[in-house]
N, C-alpha and C positions, 0 to 999 in steps of 0.2 A: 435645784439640781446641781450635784456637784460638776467641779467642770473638768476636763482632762488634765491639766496642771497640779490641781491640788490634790486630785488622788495619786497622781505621779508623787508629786512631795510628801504625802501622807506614810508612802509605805516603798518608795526607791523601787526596786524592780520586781515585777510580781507577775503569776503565773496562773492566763486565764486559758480553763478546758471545757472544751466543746466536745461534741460527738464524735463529728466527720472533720474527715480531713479536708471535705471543700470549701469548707467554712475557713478553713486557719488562714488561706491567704487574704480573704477579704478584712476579716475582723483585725488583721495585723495592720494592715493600711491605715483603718480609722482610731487605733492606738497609741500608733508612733513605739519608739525602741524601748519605753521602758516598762512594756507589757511582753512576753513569751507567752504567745497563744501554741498551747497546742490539743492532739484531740487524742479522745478515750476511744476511738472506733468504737465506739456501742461498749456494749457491757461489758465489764473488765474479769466479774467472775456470775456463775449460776449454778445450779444444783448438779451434782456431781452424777453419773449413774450409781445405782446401787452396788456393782459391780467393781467401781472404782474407790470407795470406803475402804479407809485403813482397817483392817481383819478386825481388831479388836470393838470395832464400830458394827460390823457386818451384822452381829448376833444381839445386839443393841435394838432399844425403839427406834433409834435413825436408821437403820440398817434395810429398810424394805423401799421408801422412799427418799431417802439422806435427807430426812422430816423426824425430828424430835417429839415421837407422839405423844413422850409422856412430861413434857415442860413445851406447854402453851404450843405446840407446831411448829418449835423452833425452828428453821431451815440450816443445812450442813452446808454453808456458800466453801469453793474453790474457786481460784483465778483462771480463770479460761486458762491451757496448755498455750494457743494461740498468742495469750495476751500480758503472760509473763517480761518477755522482754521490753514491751510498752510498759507495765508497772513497773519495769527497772528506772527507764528511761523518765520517767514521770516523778518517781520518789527523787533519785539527780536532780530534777530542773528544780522542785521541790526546796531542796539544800539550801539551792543559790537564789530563792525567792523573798521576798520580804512580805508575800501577801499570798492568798490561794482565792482565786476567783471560779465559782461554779456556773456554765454556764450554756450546761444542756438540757436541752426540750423541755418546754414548759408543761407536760404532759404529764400522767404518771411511771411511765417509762423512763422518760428524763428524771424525773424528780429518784426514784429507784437510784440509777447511773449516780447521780451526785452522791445519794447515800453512801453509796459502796463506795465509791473515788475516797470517802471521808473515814470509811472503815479501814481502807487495806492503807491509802498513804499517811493514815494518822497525823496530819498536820500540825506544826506546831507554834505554825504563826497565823495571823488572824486571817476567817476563813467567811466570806460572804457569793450569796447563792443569787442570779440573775438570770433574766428569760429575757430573748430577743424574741418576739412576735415576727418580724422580718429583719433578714440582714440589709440593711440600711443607716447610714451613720445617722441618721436619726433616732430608729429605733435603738441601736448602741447608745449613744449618747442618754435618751430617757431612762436605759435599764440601768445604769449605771444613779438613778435618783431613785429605783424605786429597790435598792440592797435591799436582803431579808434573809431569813434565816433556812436551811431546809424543813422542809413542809413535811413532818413525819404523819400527819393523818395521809396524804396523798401515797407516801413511802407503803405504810400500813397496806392501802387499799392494794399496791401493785405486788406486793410481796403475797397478801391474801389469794389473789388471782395466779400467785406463779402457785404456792403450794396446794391451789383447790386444782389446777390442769393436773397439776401430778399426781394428788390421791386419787382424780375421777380417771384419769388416761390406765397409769400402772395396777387399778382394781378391778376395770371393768375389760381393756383390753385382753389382758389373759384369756377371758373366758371366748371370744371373738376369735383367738389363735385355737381355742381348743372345740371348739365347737363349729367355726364356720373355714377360718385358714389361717395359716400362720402370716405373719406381716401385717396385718390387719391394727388398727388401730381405733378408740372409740375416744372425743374429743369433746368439751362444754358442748361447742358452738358447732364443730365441722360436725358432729352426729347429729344436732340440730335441723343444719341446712341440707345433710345428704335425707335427712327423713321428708323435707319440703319436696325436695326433686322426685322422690319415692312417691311418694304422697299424690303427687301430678302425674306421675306414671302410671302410677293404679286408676288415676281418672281417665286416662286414656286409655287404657285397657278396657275398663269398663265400658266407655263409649258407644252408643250404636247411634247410626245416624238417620235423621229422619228429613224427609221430602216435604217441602210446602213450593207452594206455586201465589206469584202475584203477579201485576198488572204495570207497566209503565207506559205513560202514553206522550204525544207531541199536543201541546193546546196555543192555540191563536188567540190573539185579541182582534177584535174588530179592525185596529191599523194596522193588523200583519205581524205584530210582535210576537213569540212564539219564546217558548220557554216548555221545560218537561215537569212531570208530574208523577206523582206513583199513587198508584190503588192502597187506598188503606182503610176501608169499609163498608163492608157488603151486608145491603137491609141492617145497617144503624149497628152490624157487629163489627170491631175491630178486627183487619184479616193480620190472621198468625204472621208473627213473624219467628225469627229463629229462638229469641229471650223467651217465648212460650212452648220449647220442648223441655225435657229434660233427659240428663245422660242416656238412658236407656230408649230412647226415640220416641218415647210417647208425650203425651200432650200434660202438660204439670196441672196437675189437679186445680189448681187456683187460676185456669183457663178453660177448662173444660167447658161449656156451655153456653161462655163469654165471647168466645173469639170463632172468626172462620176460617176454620182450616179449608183452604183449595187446594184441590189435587189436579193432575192435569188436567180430567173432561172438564170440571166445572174451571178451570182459568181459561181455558182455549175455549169455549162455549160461550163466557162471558165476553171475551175478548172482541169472537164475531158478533153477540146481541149490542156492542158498542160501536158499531162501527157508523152505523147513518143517526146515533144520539145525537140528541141535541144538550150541549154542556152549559154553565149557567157558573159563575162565583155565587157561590153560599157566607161565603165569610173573609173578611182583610183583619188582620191584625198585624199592628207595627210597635215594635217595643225599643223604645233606647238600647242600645250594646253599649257596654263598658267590660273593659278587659282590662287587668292590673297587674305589671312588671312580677316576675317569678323573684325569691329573693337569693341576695349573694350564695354563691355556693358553699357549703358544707362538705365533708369529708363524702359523708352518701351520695348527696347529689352530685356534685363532681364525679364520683365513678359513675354512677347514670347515664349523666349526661355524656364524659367521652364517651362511654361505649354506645350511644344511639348516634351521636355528630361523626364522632371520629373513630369509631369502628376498633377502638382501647379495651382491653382486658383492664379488672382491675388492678394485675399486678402493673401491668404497662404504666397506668395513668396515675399510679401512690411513686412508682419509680420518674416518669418523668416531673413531676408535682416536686419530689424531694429535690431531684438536680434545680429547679428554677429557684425552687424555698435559699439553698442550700448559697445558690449564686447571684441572692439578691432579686430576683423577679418578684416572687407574691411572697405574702404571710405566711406564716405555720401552717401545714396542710392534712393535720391533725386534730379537728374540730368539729363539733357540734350546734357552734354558735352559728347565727345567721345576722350576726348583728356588727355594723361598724363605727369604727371610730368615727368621731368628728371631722376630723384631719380626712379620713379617705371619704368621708360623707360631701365633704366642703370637695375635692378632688375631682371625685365621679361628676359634681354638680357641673363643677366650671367645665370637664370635660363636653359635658353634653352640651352643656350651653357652645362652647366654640364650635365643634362639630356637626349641631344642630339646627342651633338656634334658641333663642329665650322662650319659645314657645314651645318648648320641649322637654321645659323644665319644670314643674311644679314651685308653687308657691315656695311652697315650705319641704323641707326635707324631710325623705321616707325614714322611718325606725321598723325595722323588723326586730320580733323576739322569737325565742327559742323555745318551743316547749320543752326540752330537756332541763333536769335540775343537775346534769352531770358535772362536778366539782373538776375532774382531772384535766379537761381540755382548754385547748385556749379558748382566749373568750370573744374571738373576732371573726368572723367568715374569713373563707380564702378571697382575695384580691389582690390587686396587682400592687408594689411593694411599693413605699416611698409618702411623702405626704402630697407629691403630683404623681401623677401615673403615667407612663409611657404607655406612649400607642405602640400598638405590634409594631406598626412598619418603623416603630424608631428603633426598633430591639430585632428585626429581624437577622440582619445580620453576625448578632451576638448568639443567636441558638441554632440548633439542629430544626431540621424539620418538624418532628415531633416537639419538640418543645416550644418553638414559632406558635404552632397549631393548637395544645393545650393554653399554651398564653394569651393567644387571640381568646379563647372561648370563656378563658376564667374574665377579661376585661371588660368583653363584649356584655357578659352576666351582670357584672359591678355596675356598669357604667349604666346598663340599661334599669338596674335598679331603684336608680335616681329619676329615671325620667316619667316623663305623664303617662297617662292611661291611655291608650287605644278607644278612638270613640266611633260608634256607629247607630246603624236601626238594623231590626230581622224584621222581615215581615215572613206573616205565616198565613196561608192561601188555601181554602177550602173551595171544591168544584167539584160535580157531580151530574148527575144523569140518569134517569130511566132508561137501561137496556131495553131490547124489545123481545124479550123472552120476559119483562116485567121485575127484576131485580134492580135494586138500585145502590149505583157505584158511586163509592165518593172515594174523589183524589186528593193527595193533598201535596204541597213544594213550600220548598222555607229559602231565605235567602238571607245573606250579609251585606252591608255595605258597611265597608267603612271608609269613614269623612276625614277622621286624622288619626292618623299610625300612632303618633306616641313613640314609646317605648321601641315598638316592633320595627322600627326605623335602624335600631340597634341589632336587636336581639328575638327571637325568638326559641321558646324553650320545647326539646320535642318530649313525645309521649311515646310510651312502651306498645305492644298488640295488645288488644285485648280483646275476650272472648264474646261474641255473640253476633249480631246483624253486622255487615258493614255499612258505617254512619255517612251520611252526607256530607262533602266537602265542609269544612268551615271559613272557608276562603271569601274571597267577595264574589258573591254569584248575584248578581242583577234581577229581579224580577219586574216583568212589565207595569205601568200605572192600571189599574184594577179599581171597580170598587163593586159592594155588594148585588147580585142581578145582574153584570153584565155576561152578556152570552160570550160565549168560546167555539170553537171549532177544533174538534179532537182529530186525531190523524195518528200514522203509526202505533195502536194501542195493539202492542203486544204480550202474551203471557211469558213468564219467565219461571225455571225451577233453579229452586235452592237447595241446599243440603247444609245441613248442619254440621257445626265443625268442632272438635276436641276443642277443650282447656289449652291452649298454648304451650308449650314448653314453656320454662325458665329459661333466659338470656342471665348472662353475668349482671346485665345490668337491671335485670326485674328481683331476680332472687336479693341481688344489696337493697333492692327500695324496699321488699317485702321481711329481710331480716330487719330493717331501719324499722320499719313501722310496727312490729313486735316487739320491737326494744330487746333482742337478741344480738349479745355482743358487743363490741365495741366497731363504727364503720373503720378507723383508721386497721381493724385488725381484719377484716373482709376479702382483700385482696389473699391476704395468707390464708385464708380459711379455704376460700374456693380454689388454688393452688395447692394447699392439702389433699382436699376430696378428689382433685383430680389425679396427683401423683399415685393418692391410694391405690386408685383404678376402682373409686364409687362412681366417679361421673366422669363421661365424655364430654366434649364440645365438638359437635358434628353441625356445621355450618352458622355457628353464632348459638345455638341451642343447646341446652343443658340436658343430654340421657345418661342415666341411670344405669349404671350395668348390673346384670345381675346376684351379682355380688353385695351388691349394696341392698340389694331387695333382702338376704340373708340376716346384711347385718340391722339392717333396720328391723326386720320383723323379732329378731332374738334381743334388741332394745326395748321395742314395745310389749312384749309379753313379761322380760323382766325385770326389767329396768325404767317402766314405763313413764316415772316420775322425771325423769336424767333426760329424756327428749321430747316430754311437755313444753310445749311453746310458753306458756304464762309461767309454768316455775322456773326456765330459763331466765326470762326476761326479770322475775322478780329473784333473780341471783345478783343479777346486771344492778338493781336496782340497790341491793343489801351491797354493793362492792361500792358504790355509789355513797350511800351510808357510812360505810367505813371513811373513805377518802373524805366526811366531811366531820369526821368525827364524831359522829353519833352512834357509832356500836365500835364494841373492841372487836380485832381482830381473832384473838384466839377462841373468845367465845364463841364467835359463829364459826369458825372452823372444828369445835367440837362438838356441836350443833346438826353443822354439814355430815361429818364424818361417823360419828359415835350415836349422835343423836339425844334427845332431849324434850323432858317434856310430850309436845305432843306432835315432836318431830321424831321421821325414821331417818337415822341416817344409813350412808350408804354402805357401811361394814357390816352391819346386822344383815344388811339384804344380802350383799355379796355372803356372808357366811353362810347362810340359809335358802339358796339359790336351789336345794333340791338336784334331783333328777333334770336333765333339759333334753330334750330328743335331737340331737343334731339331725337325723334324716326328715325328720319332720318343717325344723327349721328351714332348710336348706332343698324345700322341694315345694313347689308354684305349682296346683291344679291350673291347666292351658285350655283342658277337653278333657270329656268326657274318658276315662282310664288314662288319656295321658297326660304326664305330670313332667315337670322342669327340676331335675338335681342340678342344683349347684356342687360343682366335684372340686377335687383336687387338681385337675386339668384343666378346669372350666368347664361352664353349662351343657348338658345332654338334655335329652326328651326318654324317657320312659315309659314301656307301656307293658303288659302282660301279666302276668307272675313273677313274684321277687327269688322265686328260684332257678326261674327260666323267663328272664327279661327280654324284651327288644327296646335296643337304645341306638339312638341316631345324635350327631352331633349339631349342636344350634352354631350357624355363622357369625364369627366374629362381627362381620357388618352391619347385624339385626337387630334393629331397635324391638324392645319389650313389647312394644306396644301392634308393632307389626309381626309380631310371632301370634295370628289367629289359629282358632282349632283347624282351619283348614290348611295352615301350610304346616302344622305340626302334624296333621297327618301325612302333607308331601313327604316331611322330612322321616318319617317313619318309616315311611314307605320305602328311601332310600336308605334308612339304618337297615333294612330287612337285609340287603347285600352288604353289609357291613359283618364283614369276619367268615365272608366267602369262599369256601372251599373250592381251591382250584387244585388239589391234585397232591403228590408226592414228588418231592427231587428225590429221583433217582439214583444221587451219587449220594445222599446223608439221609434216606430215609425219612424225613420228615416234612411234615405238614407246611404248602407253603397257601395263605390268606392273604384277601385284599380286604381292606379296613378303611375305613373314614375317617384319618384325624384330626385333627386342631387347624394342623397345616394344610391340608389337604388329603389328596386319597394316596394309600401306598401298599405296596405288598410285602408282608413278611415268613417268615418261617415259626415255626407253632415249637419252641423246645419243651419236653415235656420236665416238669418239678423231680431234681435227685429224691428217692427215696428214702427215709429215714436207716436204712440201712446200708444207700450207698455214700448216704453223708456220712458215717460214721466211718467206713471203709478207707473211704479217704480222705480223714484223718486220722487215722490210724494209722495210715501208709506215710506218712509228716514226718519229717527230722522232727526233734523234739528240740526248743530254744527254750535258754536260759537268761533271766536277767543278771543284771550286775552283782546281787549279792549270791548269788548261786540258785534263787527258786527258778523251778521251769514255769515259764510264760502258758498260761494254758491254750492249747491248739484254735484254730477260727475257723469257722465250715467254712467251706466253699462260696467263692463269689457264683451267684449267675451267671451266666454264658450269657451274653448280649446277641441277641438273635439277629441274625443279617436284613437288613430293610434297604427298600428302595422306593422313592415316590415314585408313580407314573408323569409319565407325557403326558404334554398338554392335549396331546391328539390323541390319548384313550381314554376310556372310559371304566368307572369301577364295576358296571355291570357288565361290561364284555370283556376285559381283562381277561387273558387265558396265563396256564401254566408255560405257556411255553416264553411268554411277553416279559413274567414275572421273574422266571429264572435266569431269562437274558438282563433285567436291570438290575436286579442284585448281583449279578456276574461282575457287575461294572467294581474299581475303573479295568476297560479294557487295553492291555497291552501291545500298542503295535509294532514295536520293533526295539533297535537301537542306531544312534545317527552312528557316525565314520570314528565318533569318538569313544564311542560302550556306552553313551547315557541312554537311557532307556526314556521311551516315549511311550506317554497311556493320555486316552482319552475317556473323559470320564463328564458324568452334570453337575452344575453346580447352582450356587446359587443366584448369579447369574446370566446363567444359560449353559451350554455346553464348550466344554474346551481343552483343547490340549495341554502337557505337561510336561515338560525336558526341566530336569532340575529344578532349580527356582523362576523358570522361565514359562510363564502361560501366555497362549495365543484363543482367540475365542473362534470357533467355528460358526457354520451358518444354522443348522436347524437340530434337533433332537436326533434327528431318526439317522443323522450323517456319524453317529457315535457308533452305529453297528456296521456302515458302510466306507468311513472312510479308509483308506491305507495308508502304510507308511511312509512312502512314496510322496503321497494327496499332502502328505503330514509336513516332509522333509521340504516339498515345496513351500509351503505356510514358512515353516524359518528361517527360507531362507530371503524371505522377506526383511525389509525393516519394518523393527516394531510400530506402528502406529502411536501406541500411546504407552505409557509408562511412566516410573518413578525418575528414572535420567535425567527429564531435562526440566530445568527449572521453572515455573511459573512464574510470569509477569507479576506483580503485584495487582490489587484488585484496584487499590488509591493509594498517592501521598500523600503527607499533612505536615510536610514542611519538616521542621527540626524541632527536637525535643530540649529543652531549657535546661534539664537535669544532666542526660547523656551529651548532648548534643550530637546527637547521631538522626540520621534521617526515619520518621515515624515514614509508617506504610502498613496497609494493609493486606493480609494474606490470605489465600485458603486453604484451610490447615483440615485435616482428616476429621475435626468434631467442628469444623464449619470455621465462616471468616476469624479471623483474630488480630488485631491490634501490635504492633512492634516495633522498638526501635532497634532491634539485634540484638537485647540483652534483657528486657522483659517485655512479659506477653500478657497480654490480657484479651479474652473470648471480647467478641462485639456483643454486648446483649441483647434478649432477644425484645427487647420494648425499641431497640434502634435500626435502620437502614444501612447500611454503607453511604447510601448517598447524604443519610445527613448527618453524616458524621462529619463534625469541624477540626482543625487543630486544636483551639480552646480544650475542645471536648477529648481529643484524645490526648492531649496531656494531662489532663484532669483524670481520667481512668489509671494511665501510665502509673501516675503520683498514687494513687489510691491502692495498686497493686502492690507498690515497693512497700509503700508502710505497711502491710498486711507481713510480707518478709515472704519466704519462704514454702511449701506447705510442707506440715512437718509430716514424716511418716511414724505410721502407728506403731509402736514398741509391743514386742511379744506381751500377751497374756501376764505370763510369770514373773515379768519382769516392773509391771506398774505397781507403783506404789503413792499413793494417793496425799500430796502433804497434809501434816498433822494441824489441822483445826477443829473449833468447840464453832458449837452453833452461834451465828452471830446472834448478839441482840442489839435492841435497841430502848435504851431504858435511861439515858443518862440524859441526854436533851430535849426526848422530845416535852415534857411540860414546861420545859424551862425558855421556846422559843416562840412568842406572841403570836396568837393567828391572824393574818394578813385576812 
């Protein structure tokens, strides 16, 4: 391994780029001065929109996805607007370098990054490419022996990946905007996982639940020991449990016959025919237990696991993972591997051993492997960084709360993966009896002990819900010494009913283990995917659980009728797999892109489909039979209910609060019932002659006025009646009908109702705001609702009153007294800060936190940065808010977006890549 001197003398001063800027100060420390570390903030350029294309490109093959359809898929790269003045600052340091060191994410993402850094700074002195696994001067020091060249199969595969999201997003999207709504988007992966959530929703729809009844009873042994038991066979059948229904509450054919279903006479019958039995053990079985360490985390399991331990989304837990990665705590946390080094092998060992004991250590050291064959990730689990690993409590004071918390759990994993197995015995207990109604009950109890923890001394790993009976502790439950024939004495045998329960929602963290195990996607990309679906507004998160709005039920259902291929589970995953291929060099890139897209052989691609997509019935798409005549449109406004004749409907509006699943034919009939007073005629204002209605909408209930549609020939009228306007070179401008008249609305009080609302209610809140005077100065004073609550109005000055109904009672007077109050609360007077954090190294101005109108934010009086939402205030450190601070300034500025007219797109040819890559040995 070379060692820091000699490559200092090799090449005098030279310049190594990373990603992040929180890297640059570490890796400068373990360099010394004759290295200029600095960082590419991520990608430096990516695909332009279409939109942004120099004009003569527009009408071009690149012109639909700034993709060169007709030379190999060339892609049309631009330097980020953002990232120009970094590429300035970088070609400079560049100049006065003697060397170019590449030395971001070992990933295919990083590998991409160095590409492009190699494209747009065209270097021209010698240029070597390295991967830090952890920031650690150890890991520095080894990547600096393991120099290599850029990895263009890996490049291939990420570059394949950007231009397949943009053929399948910008071909398939459209139709989404035209068929179900506009903004709408369809993605590899996030149309995948929104079909998973769908898919679980439709199984709870379906749902019906079914009743069974069983037995648990208290049983003694002859020395008074006492232990419970539960009924689990009536006359030599197995009694039903919940795994023996199926959806529709009936008994699944491959039980029928087999099992006894109890209903309540025959549990509470058996119940008393048990009561003066005499009980007996039928059967002892004792079986060794062995339990074995779960292995180091991976990018999946880690999101898993915070979000079962520590209550982490997976955006939270890839964001706090990168600041520990980023400042030295653990490894790259972008991996599939489950497998470790030597070095943290030997590490975790001596850990457990000091903290343990030698007998908590296994012989010989654990090797986990990876079923994955994925080429692009690093090749080492997440652990804690370094070739000794610090205990939390030695690093506690170095992180925030969250970061403390995920560190602990990533160590806690590592370490306990070294250690022994968990040893015990189950015993399993058979007991039974002749009731005295002549049926015979057999009970059965199972039990843990365990003799030595092991592993679980450390660590243990938790489990997701899942669907069916609720199991029996696994914990150590003790059962009395027993052996076959001995008699019992039963006591407390009571019947019990159950009900059968839905399929579970999806949690963030069951949907990443269930896309892991389909091999959909990539996990380091999961966090973004489920933050996708939710921004869309495909999926909510209502208390930890993933629902479906229905919206997504639209666009899923117009995926699977046309698209059906595009959110197939296995041809996803055998995408993953073909990208996989690429990055190891065993398929070209372009071929399977024209493959994918055009098609071949005895593949369709996706353009022949899109071209040939036919007729599609949007109303059809976008409407869910609930009950019998009534149906779910998904609208323009969002969800209604439907029911009547399509030329004379009844429609009532579904509440936003309403999970899919809880919209039954019966409350869609409620809600119908109450659509019936929806566009309720309450009468005539007398002062305009028209129509004034109380309605149901989105927001609640409100009353408007009915304007009737200009006539074609009072539209014509007036414009005709129009001054006539000229443009510039002298043609007249042709005339524009008439806007609509915006018809006057007003919500109701809390305290009415839309089935009693009168005309007279209606025309006093559309009256609103009401005028009560003017103070001693001429400003005029109106009291009017808001959103709020209700409140008065003197210039730019509001006071909030006490109830709705004081809007038509209060006076001027009531009013003049209110201001002449001091204001309560307001923009005047300054806010405490929320925390300090000391002094900023850059400004030197004092950091503090604020709360600012879109929530806390970070400052030291001259930049600001949002607190994120993966952090607390409280556990935000100094460390940490200079490190944001820092992160902001090099970002610069944000720039604002230049008129339409005025963009003009710099002139570039599709990059390629054709010069090095044969020419650079495969590692």
């Amino acid at each position: 391994m070379p060692t820091k001197a000699k490559i200092n003398s090799e090449h005098g001063k030279s310049l190594l780029i990373v990603e992040s800027p929180s890297k640059v100060k570490t890796i400068s420390g373990y360099l010394g001065d004759t290295f200029e570390v600095e960082s590419s903030m991520g990608h430096i350029r990516d695909l332009p929109q279409p939109s942004e294309l120099p004009e003569e490109l527009k009408k071009s093959p690149v012109g639909k996805f700034a993709v060169d359809l007709e030379n190999d898929f060339a892609p049309y790269y631009v330097v980020n607007a953002d990232k120009k003045k970094k590429v300035t600052e970088l070609k400079r340091k560049l100049k006065e370098s003697d060397a170019l060191y590449l030395a971001t994410d070992g990933d295919r993402e990083g590998e991409a990054i160095a590409w492009h850094l190699l494209q747009v700074l065209k270097p021209k002195v010698p240029v070597y490419r390295l991967t830090f696994p952890e920031i650690t001067r150890e890991a520095v020091e080894r990547a600096f022996g393991e120099l290599r060249e850029v990895d263009h199969d890996l490049v291939d595969a990420q570059e394949t990946r950007r231009v397949l999201d943009r053929l399948y997003g910008y071909e398939i999207s459209p139709v989404l905007w035209r068929k179900v709504s506009r903004g709408l988007s369809a993605g590899r992966v996030q149309s995948v996982a929104t079909r998973l959530v769908v898919e679980r929703e439709r199984e709870r729809m379906a749902f019906r639940s079914a009743n069974y009844w069983d037995l648990t009873g208290t049983f003694a042994t002859s020395s008074a020991e006492s232990f419970t038991a539960k009924l689990t066979a009536v006359d030599g059948a197995r009694v039903a449990t919940g795994k023996d229904f199926a959806d529709d509450g009936a008994l699944k054919a491959a039980a029928v016959g087999k099992v006894a279903h109890l209903d309540e006479a025959s549990a509470t019958s058996l119940a008393s025919a048990l009561e003066a039995a005499s009980f007996a053990v039928r059967s002892v079985e004792t079986k060794p237990y062995t339990r074995r360490p779960a292995a180091p985390f991976t990018t999946s399991t880690l999101q898993q696991e915070a979000a079962r331990k520590l209550r982490f989304s997976s955006r939270s837990t890839m964001q706090v993972a990168q600041r520990l990665y980023e400042n030295g705590f653990i490894t790259y946390m972008r991996t599939d591997s489950v497998a470790l080094s030597d070095q943290a092998v030997r590490a975790a060992r001596t850990q457990a051993q000091e903290l343990y004991s030698a007998d908590f250590v296994p012989d010989k050291p654990r090797h986990y492997a990876s079923k994955s064959k994925n080429a692009q990730e690093a090749h080492e689990a997440i652990r804690p960084a370094g070739d000794s690993f610090r205990t939390p409590s030695a690093v506690k004071n170095d992180l925030s709360s969250d970061e403390y918390r995920l560190y602990e759990l990533i160590w806690k994993r590592t370490v306990a993966s070294q250690m022994a197995d968990a040893k015990g015995s189950t015993a399993s207990i058979k007991l039974g009896a002749t009731a005295s109604d002549g049926r015979d009950a057999e009970f059965s109890a199972s039990g843990t002990v365990i003799t030595f923890r092991g592993f679980l001394a450390a660590y243990e790993e938790g489990t997701d819900v899942t669907r069916g009976e609720e199991k029996d502790s696994k914990g150590e439950k003790r059962l009395p010494q027993m052996a076959e024939g001995d008699s019992l004495t039963g006591s407390e045998i009571t019947a019990l009913s159950h009900d059968t329960t839905p399929p579970p929602r999806y949690t963030e963290a069951s949907l990443v283990k269930v896309l892991d195990e389909l091999g959909i996607g990539r996990p380091s990309t999961y966090a973004a995917t489920i933050s996708t679906i939710m921004d869309r507004g495909y999926v909510n998160n209502k208390g930890g659980s993933l629902v479906p709005s229905w919206t997504a039920f639209s666009v899923v259902r117009l995926l699977e009728e046309h698209f059906s291929k595009y959110v197939d589970y296995e041809f996803t995953a055998a995408m993953e797999e073909d990208l996989d291929r690429i990055a190891r060099g065993e398929e070209a890139r372009a071929d399977w892109l024209h493959d994918f897209y055009f098609g071949g052989g005895d593949k369709h691609g996706l353009k022949p489909i899109v071209d040939n997509l036919g007729d599609i019935d949007a109303r059809a798409i976008n409407s869910i039979e609930i009950a019998d005549g009534i149906n779910l449109r998904v609208g323009k406004f969002g969800p209604y209910l439907e029911t009547g004749e399509i030329t004379d409907p009844v429609r009532a509006n579904v509440p936003a609060d309403l999970a899919p699943d809880e919209l039954t034919a019966e409350k869609a009939a409620e809600l119908i019932e109450q659509g019936k007073q929806d566009g309720r005629e309450l009468g005539v204002d007398p002062a305009t002659g028209r129509t004034i209605v109380a309605r149901d909408g989105r927001f609640g209930p409100y009353v408007t006025e009915v304007i009737p549609e200009m006539t074609e020939e009072e539209i014509q009228a007036w414009m005709d009646a129009q001054p006539t306007e000229y443009y510039k070179n002298g043609r007249a401008k042709p005339k524009k009908k008439p806007k609509p008249e915006k018809p006057r609305t007003a919500s109701l009080f809390k305290s009415m109702d839309l089935a009693t609302v009168t005309l007279d209610d209606a025309l006093k809140l559309m009256s609103l705001p009401r005028v009560l005077g003017t103070d001693e100065e001429g400003t005029e004073i109106t009291v009017q609702n808001g959103r709020f609550g209700p409140y008065l109005k003197k210039g730019t000055d509001s006071r909030s009153i006490g109830s709705e109904e004081e809007i038509f009672t209060i006076t001027l007077e009531q009013a003049l007294e209110i201001y002449s109050q001091p204001k309560q609360r307001g923009r005047a007077a300054a806010k405490p800060p929320l925390a300090e954090l000391g002094i900023d190294p850059v400004s030197e101005k004092k950091i503090v936190v604020k709360d600012g109108r879109f929530g806390p934010y970070i400052t030291d009086g001259t930049t600001n940065i949002t607190v994120p939402r993966s952090e607390t205030i409280e556990s935000l450190t100094h460390t940490r808010a200079v490190e944001l601070l820092a992160e902001k300034r090099a970002k610069g500025p944000a720039k604002k977006k230049a008129p339409a007219k005025k963009k003009t797109a710099a002139k570039k040819t599709a990059a390629k890549k054709t010069t090095a890559k044969k020419a650079s040995a495969k590692k």
